[in-house]
Structures are given as structure tokens and as C-alpha cells.
PDB file of N, CA, C, O and CB in Angstrom:
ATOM      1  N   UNK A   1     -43.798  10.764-106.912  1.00  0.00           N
ATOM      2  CA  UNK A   1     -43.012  11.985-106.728  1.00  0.00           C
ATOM      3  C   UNK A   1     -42.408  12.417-108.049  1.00  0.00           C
ATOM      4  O   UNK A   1     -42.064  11.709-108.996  1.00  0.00           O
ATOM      5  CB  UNK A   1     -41.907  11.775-105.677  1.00  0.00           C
ATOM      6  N   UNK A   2     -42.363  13.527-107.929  1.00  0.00           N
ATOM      7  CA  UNK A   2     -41.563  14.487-109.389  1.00  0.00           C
ATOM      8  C   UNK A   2     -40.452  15.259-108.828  1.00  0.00           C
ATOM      9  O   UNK A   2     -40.374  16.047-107.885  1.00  0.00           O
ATOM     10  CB  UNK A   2     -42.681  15.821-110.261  1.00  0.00           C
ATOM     11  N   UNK A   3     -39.614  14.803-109.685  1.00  0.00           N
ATOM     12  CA  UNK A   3     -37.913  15.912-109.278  1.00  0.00           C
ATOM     13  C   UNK A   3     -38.025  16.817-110.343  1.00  0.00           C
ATOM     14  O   UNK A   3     -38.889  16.709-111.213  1.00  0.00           O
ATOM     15  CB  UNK A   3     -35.985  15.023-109.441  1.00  0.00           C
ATOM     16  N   UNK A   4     -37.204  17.682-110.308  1.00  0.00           N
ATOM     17  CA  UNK A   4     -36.634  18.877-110.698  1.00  0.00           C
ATOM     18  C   UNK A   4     -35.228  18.817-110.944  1.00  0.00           C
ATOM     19  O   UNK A   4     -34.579  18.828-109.898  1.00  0.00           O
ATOM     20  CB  UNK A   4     -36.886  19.826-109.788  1.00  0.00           C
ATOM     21  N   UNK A   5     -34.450  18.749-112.143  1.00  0.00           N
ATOM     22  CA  UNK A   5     -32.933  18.491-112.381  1.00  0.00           C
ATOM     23  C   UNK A   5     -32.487  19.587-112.159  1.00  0.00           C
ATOM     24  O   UNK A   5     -33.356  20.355-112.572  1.00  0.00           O
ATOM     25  CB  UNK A   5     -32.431  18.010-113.673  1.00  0.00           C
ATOM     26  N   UNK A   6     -31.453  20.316-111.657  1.00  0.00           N
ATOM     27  CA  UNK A   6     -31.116  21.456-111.773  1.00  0.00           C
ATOM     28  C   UNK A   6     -29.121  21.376-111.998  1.00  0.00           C
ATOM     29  O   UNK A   6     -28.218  20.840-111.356  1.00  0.00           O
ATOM     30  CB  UNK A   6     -31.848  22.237-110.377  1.00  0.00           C
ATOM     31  N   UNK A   7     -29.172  22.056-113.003  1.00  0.00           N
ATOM     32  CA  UNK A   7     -27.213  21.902-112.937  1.00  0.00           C
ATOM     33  C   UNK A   7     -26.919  23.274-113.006  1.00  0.00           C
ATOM     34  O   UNK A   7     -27.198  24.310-113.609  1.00  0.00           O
ATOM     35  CB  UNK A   7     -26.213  20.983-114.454  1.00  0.00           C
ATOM     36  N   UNK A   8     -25.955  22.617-111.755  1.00  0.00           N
ATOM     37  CA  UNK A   8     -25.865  23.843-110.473  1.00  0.00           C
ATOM     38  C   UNK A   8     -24.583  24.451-110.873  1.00  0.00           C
ATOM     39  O   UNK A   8     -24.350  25.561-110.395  1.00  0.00           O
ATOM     40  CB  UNK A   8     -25.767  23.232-108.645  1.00  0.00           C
ATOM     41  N   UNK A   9     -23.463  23.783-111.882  1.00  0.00           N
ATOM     42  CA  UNK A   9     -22.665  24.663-112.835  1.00  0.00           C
ATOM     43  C   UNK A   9     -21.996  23.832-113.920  1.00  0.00           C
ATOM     44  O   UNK A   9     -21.556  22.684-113.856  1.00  0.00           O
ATOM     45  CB  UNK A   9     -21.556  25.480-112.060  1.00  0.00           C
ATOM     46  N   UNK A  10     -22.031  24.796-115.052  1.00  0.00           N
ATOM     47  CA  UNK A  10     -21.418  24.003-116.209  1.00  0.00           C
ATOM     48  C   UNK A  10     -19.970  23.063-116.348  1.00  0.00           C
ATOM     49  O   UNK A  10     -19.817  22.033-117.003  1.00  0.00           O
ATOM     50  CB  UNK A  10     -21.283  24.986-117.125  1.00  0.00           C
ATOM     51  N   UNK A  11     -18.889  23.855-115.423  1.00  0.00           N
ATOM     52  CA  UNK A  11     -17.937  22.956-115.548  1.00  0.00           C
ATOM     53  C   UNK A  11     -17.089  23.431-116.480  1.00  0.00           C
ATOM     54  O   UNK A  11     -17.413  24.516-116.962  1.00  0.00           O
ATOM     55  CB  UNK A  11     -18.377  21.733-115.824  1.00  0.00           C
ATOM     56  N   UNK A  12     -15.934  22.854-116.938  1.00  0.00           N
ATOM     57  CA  UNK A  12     -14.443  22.887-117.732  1.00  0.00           C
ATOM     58  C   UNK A  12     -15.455  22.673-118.997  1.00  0.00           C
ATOM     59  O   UNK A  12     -15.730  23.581-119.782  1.00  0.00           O
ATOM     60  CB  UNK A  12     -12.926  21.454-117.332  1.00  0.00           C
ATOM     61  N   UNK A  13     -15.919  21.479-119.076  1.00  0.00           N
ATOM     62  CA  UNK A  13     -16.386  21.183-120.747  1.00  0.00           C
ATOM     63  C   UNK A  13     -17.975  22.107-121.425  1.00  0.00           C
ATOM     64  O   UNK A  13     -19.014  21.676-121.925  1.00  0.00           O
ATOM     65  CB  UNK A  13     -16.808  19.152-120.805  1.00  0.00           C
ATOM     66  N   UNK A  14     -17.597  23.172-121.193  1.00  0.00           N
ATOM     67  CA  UNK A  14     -19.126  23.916-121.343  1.00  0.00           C
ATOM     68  C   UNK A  14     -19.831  23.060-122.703  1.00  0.00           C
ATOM     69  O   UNK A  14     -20.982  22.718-122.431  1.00  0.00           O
ATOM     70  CB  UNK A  14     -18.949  25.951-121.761  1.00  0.00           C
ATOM     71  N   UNK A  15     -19.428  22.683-123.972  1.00  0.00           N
ATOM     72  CA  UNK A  15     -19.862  22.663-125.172  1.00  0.00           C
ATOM     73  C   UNK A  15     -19.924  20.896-124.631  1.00  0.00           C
ATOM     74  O   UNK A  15     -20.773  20.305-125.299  1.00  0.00           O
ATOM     75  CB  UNK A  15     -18.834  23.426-126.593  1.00  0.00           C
ATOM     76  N   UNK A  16     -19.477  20.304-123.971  1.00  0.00           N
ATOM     77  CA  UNK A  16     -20.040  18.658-123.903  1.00  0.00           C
ATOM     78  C   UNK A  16     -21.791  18.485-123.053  1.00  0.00           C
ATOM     79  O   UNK A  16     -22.749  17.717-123.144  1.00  0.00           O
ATOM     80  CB  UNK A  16     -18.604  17.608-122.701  1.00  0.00           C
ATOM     81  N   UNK A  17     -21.357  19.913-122.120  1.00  0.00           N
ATOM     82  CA  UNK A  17     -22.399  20.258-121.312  1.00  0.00           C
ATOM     83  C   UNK A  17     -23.636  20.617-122.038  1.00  0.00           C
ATOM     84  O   UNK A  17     -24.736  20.087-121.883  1.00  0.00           O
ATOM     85  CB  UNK A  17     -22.007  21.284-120.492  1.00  0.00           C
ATOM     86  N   UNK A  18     -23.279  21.745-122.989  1.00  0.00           N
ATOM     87  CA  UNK A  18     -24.495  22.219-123.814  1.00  0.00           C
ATOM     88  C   UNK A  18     -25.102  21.280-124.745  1.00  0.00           C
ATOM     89  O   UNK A  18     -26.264  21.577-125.021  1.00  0.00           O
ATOM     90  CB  UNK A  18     -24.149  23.364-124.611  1.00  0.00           C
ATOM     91  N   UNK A  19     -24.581  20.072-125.396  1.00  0.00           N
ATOM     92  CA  UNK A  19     -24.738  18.924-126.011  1.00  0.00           C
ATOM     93  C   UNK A  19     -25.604  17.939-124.738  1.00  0.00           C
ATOM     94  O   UNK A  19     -26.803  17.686-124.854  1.00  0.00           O
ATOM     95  CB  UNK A  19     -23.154  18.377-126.560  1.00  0.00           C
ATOM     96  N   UNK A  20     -25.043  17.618-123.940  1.00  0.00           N
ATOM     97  CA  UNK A  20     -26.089  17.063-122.762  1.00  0.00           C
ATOM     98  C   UNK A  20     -27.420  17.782-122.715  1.00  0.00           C
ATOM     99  O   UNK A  20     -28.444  17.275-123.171  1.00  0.00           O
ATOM    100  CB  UNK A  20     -25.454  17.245-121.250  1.00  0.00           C
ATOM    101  N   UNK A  21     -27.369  19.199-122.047  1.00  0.00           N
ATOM    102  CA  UNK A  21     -28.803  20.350-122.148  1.00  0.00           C
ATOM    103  C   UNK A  21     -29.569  19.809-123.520  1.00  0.00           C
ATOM    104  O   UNK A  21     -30.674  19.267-123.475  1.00  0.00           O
ATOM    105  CB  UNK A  21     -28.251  22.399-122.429  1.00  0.00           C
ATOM    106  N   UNK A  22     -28.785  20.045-124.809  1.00  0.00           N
ATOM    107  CA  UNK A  22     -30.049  19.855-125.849  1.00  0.00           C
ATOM    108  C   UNK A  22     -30.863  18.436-125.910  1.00  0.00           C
ATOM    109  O   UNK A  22     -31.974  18.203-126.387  1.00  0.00           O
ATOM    110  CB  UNK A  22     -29.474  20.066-127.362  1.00  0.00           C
ATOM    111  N   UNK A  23     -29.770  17.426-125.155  1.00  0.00           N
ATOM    112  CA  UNK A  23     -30.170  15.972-125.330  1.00  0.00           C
ATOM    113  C   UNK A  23     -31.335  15.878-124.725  1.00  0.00           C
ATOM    114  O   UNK A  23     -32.302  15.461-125.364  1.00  0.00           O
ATOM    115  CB  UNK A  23     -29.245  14.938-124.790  1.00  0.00           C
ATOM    116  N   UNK A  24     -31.445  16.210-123.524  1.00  0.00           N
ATOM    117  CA  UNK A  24     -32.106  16.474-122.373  1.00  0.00           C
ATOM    118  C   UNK A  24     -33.477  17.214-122.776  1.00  0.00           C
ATOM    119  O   UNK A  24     -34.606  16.728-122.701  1.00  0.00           O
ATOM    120  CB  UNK A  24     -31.182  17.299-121.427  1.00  0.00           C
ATOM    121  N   UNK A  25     -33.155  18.380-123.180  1.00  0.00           N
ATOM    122  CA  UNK A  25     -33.940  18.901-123.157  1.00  0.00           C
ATOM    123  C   UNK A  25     -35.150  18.715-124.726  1.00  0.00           C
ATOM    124  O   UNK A  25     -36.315  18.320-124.717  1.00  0.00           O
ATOM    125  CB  UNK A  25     -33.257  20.032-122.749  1.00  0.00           C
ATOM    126  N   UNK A  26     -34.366  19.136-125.828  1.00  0.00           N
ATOM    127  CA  UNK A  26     -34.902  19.098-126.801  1.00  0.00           C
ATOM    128  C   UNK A  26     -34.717  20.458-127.360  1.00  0.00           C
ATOM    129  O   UNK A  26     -35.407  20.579-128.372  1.00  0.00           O
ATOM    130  CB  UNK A  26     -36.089  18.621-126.631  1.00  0.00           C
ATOM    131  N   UNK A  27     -34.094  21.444-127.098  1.00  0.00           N
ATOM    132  CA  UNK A  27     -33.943  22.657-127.175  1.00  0.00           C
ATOM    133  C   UNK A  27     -33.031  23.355-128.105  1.00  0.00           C
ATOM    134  O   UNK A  27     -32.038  22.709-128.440  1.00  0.00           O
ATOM    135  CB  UNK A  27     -33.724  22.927-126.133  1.00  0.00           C
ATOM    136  N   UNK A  28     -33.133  24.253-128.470  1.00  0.00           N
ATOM    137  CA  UNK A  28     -32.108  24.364-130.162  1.00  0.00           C
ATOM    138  C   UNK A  28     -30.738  24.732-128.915  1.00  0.00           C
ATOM    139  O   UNK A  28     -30.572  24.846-127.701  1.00  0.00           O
ATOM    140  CB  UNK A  28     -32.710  26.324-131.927  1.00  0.00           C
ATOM    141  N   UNK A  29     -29.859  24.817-130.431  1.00  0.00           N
ATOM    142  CA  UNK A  29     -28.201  25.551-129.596  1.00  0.00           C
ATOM    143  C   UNK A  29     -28.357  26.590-128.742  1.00  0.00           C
ATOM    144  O   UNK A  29     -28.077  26.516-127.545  1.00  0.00           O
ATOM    145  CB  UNK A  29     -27.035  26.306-130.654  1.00  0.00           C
ATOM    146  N   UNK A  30     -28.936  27.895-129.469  1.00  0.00           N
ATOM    147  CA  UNK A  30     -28.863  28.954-128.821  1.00  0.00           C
ATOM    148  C   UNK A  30     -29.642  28.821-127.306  1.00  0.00           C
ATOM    149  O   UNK A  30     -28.937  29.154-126.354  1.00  0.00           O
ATOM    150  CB  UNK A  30     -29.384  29.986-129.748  1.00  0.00           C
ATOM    151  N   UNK A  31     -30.658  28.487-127.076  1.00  0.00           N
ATOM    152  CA  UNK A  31     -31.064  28.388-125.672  1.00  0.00           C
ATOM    153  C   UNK A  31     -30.348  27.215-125.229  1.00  0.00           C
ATOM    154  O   UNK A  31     -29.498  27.504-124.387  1.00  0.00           O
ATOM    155  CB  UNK A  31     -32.616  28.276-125.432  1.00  0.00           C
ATOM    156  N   UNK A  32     -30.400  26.113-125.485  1.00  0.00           N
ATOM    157  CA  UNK A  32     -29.087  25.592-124.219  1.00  0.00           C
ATOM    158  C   UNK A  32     -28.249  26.210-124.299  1.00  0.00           C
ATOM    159  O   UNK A  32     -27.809  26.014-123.167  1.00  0.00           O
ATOM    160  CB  UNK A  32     -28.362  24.281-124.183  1.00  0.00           C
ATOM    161  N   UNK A  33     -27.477  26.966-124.793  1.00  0.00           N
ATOM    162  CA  UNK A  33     -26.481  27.560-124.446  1.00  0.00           C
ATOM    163  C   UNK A  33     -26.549  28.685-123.562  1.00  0.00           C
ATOM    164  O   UNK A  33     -25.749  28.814-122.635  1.00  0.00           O
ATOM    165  CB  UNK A  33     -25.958  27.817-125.403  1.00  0.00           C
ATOM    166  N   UNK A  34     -27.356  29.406-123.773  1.00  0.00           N
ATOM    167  CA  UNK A  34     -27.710  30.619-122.319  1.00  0.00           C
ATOM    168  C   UNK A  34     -28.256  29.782-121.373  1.00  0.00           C
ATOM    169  O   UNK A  34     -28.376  30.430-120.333  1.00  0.00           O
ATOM    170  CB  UNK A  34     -28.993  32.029-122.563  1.00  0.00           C
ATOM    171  N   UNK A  35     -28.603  28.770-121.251  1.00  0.00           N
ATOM    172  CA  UNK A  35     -29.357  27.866-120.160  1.00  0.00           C
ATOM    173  C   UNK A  35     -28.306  27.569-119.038  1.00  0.00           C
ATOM    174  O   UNK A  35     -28.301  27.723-117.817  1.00  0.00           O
ATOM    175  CB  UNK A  35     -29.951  26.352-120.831  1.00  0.00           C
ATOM    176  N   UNK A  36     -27.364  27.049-120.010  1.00  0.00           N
ATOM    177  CA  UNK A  36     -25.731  26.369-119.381  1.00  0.00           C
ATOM    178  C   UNK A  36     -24.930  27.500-118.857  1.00  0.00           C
ATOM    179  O   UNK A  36     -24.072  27.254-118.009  1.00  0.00           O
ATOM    180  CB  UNK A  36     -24.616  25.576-120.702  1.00  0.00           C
ATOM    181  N   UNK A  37     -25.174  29.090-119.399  1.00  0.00           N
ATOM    182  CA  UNK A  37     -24.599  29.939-119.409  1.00  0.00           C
ATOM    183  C   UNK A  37     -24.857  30.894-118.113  1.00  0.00           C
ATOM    184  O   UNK A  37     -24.200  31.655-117.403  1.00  0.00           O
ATOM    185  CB  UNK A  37     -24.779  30.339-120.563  1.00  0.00           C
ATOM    186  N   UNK A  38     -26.047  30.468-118.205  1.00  0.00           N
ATOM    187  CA  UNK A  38     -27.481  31.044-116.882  1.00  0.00           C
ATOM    188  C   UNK A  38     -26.821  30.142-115.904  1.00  0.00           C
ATOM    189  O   UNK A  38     -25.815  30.834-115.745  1.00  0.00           O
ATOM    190  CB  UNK A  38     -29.676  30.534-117.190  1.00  0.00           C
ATOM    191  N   UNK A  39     -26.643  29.196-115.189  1.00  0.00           N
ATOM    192  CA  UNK A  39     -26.645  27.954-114.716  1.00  0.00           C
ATOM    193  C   UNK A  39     -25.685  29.080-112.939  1.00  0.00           C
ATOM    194  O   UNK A  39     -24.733  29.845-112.783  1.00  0.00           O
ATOM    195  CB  UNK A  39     -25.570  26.373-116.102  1.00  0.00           C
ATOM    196  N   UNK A  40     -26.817  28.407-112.034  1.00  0.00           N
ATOM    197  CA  UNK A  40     -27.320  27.761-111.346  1.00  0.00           C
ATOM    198  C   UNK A  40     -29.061  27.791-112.349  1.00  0.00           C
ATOM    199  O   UNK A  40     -29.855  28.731-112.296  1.00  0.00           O
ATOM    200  CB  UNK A  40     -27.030  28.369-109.749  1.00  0.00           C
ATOM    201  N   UNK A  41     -29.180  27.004-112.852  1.00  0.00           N
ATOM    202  CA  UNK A  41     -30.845  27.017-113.739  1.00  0.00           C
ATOM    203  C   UNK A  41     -31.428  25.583-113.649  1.00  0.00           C
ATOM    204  O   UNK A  41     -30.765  24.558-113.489  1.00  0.00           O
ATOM    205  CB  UNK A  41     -30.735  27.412-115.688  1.00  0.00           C
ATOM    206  N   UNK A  42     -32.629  25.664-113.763  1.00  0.00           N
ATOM    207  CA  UNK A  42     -33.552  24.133-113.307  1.00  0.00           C
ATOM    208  C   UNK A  42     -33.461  24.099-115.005  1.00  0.00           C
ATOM    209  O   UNK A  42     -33.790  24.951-115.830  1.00  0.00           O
ATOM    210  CB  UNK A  42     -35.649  24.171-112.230  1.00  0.00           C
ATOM    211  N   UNK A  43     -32.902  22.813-115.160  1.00  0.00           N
ATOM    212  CA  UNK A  43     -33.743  22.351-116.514  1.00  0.00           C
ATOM    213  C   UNK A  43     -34.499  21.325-117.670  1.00  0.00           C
ATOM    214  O   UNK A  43     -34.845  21.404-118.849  1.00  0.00           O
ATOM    215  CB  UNK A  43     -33.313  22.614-116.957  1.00  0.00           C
ATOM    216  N   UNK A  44     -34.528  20.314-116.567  1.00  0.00           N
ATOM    217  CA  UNK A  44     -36.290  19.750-116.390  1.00  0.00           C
ATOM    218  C   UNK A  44     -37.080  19.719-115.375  1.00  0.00           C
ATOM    219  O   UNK A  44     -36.503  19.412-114.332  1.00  0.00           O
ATOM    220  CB  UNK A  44     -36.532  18.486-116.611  1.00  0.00           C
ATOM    221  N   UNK A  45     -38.019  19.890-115.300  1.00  0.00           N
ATOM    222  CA  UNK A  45     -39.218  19.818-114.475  1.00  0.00           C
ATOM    223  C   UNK A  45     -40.206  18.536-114.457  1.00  0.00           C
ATOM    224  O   UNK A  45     -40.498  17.745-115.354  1.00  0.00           O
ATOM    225  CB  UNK A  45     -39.981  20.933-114.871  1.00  0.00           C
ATOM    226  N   UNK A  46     -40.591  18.616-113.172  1.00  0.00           N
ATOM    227  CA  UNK A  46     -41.421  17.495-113.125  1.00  0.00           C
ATOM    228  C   UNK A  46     -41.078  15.892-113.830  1.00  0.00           C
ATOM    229  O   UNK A  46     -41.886  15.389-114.611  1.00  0.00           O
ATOM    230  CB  UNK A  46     -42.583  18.056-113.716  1.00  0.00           C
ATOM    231  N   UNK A  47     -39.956  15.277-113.496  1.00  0.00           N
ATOM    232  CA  UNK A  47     -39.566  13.948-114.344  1.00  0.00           C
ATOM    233  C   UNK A  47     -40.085  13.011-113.268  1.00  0.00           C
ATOM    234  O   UNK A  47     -40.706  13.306-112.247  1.00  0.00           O
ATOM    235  CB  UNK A  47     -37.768  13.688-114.793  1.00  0.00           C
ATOM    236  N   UNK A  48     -39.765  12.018-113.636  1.00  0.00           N
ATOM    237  CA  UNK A  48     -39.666  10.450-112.077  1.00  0.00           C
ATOM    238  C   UNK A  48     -38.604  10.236-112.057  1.00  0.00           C
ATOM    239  O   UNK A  48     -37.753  10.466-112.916  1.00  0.00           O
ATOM    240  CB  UNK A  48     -40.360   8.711-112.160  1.00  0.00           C
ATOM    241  N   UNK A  49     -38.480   9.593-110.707  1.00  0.00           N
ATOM    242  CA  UNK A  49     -37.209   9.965-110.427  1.00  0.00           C
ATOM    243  C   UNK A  49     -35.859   8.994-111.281  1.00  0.00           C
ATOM    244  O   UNK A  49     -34.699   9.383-111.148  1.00  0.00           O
ATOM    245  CB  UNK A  49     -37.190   9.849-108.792  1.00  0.00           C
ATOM    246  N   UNK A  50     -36.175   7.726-112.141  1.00  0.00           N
ATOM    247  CA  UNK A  50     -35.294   7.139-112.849  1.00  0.00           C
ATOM    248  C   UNK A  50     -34.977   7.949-113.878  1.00  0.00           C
ATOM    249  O   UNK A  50     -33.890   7.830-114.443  1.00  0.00           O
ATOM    250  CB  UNK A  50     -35.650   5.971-113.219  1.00  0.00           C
ATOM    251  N   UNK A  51     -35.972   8.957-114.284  1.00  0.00           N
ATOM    252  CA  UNK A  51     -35.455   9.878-115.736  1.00  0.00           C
ATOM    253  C   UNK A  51     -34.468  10.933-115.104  1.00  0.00           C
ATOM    254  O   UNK A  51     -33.342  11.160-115.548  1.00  0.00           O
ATOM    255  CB  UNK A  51     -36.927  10.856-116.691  1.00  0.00           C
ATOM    256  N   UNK A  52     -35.057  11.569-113.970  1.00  0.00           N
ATOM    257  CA  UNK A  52     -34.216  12.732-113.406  1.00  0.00           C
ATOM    258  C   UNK A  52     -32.774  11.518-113.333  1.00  0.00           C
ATOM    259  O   UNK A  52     -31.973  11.358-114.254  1.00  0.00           O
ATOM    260  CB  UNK A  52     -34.966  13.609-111.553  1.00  0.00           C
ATOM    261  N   UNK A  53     -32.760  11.082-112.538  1.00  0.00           N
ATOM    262  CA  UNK A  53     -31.217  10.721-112.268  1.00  0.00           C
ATOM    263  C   UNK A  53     -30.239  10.012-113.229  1.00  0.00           C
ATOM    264  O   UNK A  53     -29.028   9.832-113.099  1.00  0.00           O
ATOM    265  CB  UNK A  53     -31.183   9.881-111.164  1.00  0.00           C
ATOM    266  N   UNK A  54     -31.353   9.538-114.561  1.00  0.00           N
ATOM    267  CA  UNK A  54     -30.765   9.300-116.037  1.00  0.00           C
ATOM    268  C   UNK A  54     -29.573  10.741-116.464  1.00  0.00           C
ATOM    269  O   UNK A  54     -28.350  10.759-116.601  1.00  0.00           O
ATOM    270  CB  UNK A  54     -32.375   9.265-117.303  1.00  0.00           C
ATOM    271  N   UNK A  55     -30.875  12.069-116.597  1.00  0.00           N
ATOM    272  CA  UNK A  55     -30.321  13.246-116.861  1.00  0.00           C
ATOM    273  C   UNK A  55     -29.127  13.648-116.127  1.00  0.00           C
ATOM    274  O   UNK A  55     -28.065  13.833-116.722  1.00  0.00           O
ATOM    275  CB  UNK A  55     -31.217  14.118-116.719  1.00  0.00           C
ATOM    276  N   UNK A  56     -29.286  13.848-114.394  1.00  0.00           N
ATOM    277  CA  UNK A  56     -28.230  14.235-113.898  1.00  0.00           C
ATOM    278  C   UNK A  56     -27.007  13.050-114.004  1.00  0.00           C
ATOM    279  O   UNK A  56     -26.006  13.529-113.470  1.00  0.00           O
ATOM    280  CB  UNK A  56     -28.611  14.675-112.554  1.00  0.00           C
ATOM    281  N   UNK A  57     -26.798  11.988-114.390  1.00  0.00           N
ATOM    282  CA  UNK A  57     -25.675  11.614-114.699  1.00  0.00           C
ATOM    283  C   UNK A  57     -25.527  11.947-116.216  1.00  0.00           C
ATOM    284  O   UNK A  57     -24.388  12.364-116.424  1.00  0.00           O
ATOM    285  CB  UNK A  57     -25.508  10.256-114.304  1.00  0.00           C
ATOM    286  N   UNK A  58     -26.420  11.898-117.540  1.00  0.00           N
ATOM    287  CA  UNK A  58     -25.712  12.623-118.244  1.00  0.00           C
ATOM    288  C   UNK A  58     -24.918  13.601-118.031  1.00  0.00           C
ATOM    289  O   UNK A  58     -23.702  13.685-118.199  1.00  0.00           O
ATOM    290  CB  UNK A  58     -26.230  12.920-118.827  1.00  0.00           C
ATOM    291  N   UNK A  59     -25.863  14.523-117.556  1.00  0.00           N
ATOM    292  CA  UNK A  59     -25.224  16.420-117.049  1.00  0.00           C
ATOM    293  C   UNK A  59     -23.583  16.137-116.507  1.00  0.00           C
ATOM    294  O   UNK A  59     -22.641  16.715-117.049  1.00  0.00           O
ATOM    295  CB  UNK A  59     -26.431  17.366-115.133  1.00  0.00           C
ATOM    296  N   UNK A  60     -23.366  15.004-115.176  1.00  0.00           N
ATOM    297  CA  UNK A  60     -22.227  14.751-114.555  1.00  0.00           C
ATOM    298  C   UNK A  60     -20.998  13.909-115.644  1.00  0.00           C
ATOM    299  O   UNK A  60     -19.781  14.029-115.503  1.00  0.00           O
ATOM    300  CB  UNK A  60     -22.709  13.895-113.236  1.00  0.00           C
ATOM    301  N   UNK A  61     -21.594  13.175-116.578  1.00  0.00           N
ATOM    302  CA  UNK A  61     -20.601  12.730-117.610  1.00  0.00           C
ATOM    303  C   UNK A  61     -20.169  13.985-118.607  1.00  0.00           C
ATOM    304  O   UNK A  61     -19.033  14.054-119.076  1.00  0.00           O
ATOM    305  CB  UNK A  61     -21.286  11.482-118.495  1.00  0.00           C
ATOM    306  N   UNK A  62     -20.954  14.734-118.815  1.00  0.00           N
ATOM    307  CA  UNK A  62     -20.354  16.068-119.605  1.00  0.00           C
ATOM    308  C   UNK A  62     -19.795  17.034-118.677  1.00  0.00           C
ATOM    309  O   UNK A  62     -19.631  18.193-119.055  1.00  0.00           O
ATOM    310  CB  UNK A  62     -21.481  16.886-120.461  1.00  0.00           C
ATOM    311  N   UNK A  63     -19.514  16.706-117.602  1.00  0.00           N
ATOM    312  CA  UNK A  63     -18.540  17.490-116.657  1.00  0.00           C
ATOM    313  C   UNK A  63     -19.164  18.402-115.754  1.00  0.00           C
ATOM    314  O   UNK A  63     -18.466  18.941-114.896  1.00  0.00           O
ATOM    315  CB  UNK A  63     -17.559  18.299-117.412  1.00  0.00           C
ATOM    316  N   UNK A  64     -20.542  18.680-115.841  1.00  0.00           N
ATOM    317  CA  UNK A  64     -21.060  19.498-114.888  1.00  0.00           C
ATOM    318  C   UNK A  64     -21.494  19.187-113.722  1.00  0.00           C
ATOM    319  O   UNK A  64     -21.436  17.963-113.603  1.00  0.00           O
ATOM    320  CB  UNK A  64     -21.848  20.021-115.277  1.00  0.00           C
ATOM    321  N   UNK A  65     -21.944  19.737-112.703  1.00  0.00           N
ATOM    322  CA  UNK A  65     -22.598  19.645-111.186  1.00  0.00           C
ATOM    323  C   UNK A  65     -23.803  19.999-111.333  1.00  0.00           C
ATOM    324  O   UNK A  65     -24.207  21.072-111.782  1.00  0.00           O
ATOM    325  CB  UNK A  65     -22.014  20.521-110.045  1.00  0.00           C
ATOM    326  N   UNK A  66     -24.602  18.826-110.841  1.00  0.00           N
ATOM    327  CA  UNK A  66     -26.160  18.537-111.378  1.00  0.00           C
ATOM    328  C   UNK A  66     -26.185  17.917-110.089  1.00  0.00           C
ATOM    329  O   UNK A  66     -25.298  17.303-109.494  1.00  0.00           O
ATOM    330  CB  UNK A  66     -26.619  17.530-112.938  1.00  0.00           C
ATOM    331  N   UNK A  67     -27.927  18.318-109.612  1.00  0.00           N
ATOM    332  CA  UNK A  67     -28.665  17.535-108.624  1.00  0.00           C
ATOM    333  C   UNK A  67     -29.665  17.628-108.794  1.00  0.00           C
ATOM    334  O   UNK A  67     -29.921  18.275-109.810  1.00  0.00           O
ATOM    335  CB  UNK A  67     -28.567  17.690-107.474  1.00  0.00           C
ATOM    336  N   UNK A  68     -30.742  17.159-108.093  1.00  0.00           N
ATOM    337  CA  UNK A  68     -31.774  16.539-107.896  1.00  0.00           C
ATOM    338  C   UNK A  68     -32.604  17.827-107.491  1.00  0.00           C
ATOM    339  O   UNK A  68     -32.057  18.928-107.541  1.00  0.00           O
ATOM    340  CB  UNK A  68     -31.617  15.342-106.929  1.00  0.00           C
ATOM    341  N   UNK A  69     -33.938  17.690-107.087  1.00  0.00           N
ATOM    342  CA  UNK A  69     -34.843  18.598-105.776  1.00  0.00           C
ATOM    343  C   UNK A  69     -35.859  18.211-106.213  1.00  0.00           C
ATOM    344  O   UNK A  69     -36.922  18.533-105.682  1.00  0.00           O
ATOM    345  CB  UNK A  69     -34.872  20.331-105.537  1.00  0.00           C
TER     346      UNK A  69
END
């Protein structure tokens, strides 16, 4: 099976958040930052499920609301 991370809102710490997104993702400043900004937004695709739930507790240690699908 493949999840889909999706963080469902940035939260109080937007800039710990957008630092998580680039970790995550690999993505320069400026797009995580409209990503986080965009957010309800999917933003990895297709992981297993130990990486997805790696990410969504990053996402949840930088203060945001992140789940699974």
C-alpha cells in the first residue's frame, strides 16, 4: 500500500512548518511556502506507510495537523 501525507493546516509555527515541507519534500523556500500557505494540500505522494508516518510526525512536531490517506 501507498499513502498520501496531506497537512491539513499549518498551525501557530508556520516557518517550523515550512522547514518540515522542505525537509520532506526537497523543495526550495518559495514553494514550500505557498504549499504550507495553500494547505489543506497533499504533499507527498505515494510513500509506505513507515515513511508517510515518519513525515506526518515531522509535520505534527513543527506544529501542524497532518494525516494520512
Amino acid at each position: 500500500d501507498s499513502f498520501n501525507v496531506m497537512l491539513k493546516a499549518s498551525g501557530e509555527q508556520k516557518i517550523n512548518v515550512i522547514k518540515a515541507v522542505r525537509e520532506i519534500t526537497g523543495l526550495g523556500l518559495k514553494e514550500s511556502k505557498d504549499l504550507v500557505e495553500g494547505a489543506p494540500k497533499v504533499i507527498k505522494e505515494g510513500v509506505k506507510k513507515e515513511e508517510a508516518n515518519e513525515f506526518k510526525k515531522k509535520l505534527e512536531e513543527a506544529g501542524a495537523t497532518a494525516e494520512l490517506q
